[in-house]
Each structure stands twice: as structure tokens, then as C-alpha cells.
Backbone bond lengths (Angstrom), bond angles and torsions (degrees), N, CA, C in turn:
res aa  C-N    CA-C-N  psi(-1)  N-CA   C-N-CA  omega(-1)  CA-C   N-CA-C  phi
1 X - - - 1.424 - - 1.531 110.98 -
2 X 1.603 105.31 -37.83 1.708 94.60 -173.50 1.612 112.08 -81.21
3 X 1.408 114.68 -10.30 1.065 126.54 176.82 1.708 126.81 -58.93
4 X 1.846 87.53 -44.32 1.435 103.27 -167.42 1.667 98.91 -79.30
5 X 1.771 131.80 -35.28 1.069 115.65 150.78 1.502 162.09 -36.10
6 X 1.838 84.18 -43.82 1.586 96.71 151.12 1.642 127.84 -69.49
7 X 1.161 114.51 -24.73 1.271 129.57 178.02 1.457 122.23 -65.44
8 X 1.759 98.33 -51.05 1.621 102.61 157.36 1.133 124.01 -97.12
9 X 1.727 137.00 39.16 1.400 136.33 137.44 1.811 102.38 120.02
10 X 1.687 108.63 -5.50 1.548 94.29 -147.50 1.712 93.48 -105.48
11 X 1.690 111.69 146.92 0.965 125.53 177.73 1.655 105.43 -66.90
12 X 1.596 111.30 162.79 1.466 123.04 147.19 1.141 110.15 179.16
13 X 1.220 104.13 173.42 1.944 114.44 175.89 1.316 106.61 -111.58
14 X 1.321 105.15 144.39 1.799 108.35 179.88 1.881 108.27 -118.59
15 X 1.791 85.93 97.46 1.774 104.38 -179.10 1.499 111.43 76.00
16 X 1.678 108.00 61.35 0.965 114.04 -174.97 1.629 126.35 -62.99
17 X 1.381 78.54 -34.31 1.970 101.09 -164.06 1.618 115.64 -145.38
18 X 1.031 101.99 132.94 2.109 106.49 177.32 1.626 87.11 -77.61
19 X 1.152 110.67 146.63 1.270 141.79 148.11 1.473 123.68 -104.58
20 X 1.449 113.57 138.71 1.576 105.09 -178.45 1.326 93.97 -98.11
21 X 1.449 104.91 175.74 1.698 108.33 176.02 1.706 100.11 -162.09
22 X 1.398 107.51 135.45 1.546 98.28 165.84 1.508 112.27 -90.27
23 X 1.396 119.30 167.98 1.550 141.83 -155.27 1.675 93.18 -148.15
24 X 1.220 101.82 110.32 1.522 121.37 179.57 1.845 107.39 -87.72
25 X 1.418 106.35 117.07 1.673 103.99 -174.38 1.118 92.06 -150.91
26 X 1.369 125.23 -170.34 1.574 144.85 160.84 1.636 86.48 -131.16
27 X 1.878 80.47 172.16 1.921 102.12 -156.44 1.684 86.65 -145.83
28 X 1.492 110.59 96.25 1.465 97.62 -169.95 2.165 100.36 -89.81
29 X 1.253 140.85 110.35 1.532 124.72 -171.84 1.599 98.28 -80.63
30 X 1.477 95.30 172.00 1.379 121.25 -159.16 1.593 109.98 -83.67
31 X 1.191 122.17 -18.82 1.547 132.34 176.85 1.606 102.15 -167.36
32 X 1.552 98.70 152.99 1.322 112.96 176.79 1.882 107.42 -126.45
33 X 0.586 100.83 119.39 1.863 94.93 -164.42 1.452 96.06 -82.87
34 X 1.427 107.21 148.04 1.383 124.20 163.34 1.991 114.46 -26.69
35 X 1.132 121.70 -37.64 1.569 142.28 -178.93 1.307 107.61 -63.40
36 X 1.440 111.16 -50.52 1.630 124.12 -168.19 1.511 108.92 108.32
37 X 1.561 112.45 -5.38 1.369 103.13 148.23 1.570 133.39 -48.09
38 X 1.569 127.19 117.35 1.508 122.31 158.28 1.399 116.22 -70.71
39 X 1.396 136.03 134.55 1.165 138.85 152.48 1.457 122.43 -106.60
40 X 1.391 133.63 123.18 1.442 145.35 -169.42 1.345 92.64 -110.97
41 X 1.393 115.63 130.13 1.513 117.24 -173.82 1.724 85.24 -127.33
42 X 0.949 98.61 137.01 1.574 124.59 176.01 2.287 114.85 -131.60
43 X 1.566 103.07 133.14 0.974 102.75 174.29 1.401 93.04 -109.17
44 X 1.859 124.37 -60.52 1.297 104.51 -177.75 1.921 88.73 -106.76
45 X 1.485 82.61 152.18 1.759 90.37 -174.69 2.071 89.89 -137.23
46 X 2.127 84.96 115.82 1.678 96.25 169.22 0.950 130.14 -90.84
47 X 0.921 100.51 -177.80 2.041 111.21 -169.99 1.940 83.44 -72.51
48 X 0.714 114.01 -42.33 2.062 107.08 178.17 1.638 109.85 -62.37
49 X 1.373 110.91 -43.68 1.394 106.74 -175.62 1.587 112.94 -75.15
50 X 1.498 124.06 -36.69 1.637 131.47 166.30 1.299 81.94 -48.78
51 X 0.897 147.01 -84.20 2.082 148.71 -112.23 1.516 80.57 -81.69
52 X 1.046 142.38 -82.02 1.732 153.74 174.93 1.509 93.54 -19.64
53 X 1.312 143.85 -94.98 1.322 161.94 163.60 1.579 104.19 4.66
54 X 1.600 125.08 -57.89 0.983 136.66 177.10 1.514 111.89 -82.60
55 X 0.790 103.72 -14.71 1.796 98.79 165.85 1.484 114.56 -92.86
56 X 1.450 99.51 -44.06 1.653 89.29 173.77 1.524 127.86 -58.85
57 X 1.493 107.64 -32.84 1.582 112.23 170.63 1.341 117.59 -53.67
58 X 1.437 103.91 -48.67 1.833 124.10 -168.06 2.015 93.60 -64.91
59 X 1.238 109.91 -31.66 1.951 107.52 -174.16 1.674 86.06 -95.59
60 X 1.004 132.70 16.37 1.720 116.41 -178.65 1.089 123.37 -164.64
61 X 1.590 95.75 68.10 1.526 118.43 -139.43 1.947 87.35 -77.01
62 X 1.593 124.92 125.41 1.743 113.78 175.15 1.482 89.99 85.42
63 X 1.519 133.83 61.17 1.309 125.32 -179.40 1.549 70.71 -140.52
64 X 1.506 112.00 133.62 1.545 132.03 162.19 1.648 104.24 -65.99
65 X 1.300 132.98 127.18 1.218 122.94 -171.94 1.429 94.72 -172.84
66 X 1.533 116.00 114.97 1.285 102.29 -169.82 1.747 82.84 -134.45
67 X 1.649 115.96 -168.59 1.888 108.92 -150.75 1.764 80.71 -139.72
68 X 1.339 154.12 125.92 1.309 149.59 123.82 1.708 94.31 -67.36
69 X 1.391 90.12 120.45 1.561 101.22 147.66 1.389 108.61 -114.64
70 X 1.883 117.67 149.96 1.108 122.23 166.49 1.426 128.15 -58.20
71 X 1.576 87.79 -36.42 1.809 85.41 -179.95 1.768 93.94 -157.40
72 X 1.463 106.16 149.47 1.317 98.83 -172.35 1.841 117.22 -105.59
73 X 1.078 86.54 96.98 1.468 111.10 -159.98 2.095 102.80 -84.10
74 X 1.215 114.88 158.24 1.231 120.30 155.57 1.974 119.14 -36.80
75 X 1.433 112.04 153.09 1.749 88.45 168.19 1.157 94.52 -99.65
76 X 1.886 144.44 -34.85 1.210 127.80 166.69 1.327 114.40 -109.14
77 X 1.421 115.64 163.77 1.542 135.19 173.16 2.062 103.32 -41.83
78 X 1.626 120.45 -50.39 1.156 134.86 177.87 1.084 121.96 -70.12
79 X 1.736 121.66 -23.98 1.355 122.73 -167.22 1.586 110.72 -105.52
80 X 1.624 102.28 170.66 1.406 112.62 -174.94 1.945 108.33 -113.49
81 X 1.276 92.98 -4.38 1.559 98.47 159.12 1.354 141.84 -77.92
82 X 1.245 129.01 102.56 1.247 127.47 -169.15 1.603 127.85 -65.64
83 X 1.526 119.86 -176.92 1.192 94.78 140.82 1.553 131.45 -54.83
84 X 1.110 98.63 -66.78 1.608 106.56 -171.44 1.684 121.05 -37.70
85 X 1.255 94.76 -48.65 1.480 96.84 155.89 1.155 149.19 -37.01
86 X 1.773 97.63 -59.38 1.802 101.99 169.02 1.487 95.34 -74.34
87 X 1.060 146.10 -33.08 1.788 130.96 -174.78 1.793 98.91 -73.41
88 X 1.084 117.10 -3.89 1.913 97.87 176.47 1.912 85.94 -109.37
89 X 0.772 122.87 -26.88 1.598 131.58 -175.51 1.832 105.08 -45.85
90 X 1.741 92.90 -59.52 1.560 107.48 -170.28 1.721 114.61 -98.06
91 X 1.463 97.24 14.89 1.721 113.04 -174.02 1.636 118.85 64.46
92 X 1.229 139.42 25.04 1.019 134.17 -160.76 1.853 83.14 -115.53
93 X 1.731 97.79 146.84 1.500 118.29 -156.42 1.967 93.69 -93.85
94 X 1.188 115.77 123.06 1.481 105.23 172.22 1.440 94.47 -137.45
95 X 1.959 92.20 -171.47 1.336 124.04 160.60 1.029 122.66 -173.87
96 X 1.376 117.80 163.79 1.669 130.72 -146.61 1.774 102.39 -116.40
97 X 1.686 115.65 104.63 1.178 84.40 175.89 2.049 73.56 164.91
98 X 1.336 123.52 -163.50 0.999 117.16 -156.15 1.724 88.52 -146.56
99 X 1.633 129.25 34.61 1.136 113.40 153.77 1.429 88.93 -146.57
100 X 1.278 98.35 153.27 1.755 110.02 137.71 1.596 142.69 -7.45
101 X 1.561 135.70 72.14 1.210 122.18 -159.96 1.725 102.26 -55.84
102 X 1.003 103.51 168.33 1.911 109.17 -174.67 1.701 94.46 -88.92
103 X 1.313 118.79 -42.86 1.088 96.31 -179.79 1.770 135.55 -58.74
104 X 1.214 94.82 -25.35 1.660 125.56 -177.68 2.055 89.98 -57.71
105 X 1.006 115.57 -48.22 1.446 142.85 -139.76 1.993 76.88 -83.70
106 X 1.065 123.23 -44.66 1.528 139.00 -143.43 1.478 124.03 -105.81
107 X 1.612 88.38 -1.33 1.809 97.77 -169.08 1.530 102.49 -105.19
């Protein structure tokens, strides 16, 4: 295609510019505690569910939302970022482990 443009005379740029765009969804979480704390419990957590996570904070701006992971694993096979990491990265309050912190329970 960019070929046949150059061929017939016409300028362009190829991927000039990012564009943002919003993506209309709902974000249903995994528990709502008696407090009004949300808790999202994740065992494996994807590169789709991080990207979701950070949007929902950014649309819910003062939304209690904290992350149990089972275990705090890498987010890719290549990387040295963990969970825990990207959740102190993007400020969101977690923990690694398979209950409820008490404090979470207490706020």
C-alpha cells in the first residue's frame, strides 16, 4: 500500500501519532466488604486484567480497591516486575497470601 502511494506521487506518514481512546465496559470486583472496601483477588493476573485495573482506578478516582494476590509472582515470563511491584508502582494497597489482611478488614 505505501508503495503504491509513492508510486502515484502522494505523501504520508506511517504511524504518525498515538491516539487515546476510551473503551466503555463495567468492572464487576470479587468482594465488597462490610466497610466498603473492594477486594479483587487474583491468582494469575494479565497484562488485560493490569490494563482494566488501571483504568478502573483512573474512572474511580477515591474508590477503596485493594488486589490479594495468591502468590506474588512475575507479570511476565521475561520480566523482573512482579505483582507487587506493579501494585506499589500504580499505588494500589495489596497483599500476597490467601486471606484477608485484618487491617483491610479495620478501615
Amino acid at each position: 500500500m505505501c508503495a503504491d502511494l509513492e508510486a502515484r506521487g502522494h505523501g504520508y506518514q506511517y504511524e504518525p501519532h498515538k491516539l487515546s481512546y476510551t473503551y466503555e465496559a463495567t468492572y464487576v470486583p470479587d468482594l465488597l466488604l462490610s466497610n466498603g472496601v473492594y477486594v479483587e483477588m487474583k491468582g494469575f493476573f494479565s497484562y488485560e486484567d493490569r490494563r482494566k485495573m488501571e483504568s478502573v482506578l483512573k474512572s474511580n478516582p477515591g474508590i477503596k480497591i485493594r488486589m490479594l494476590f495468591y502468590r506474588d509472582s512475575k507479570i511476565a515470563k521475561n520480566s523482573k516486575m512482579t505483582y507487587s511491584m506493579w501494585a506499589e508502582k500504580i499505588g494500589i494497597p495489596y497483599a500476597v497470601g490467601k486471606s484477608i489482611p485484618e487491617e483491610w478488614l479495620n478501615e
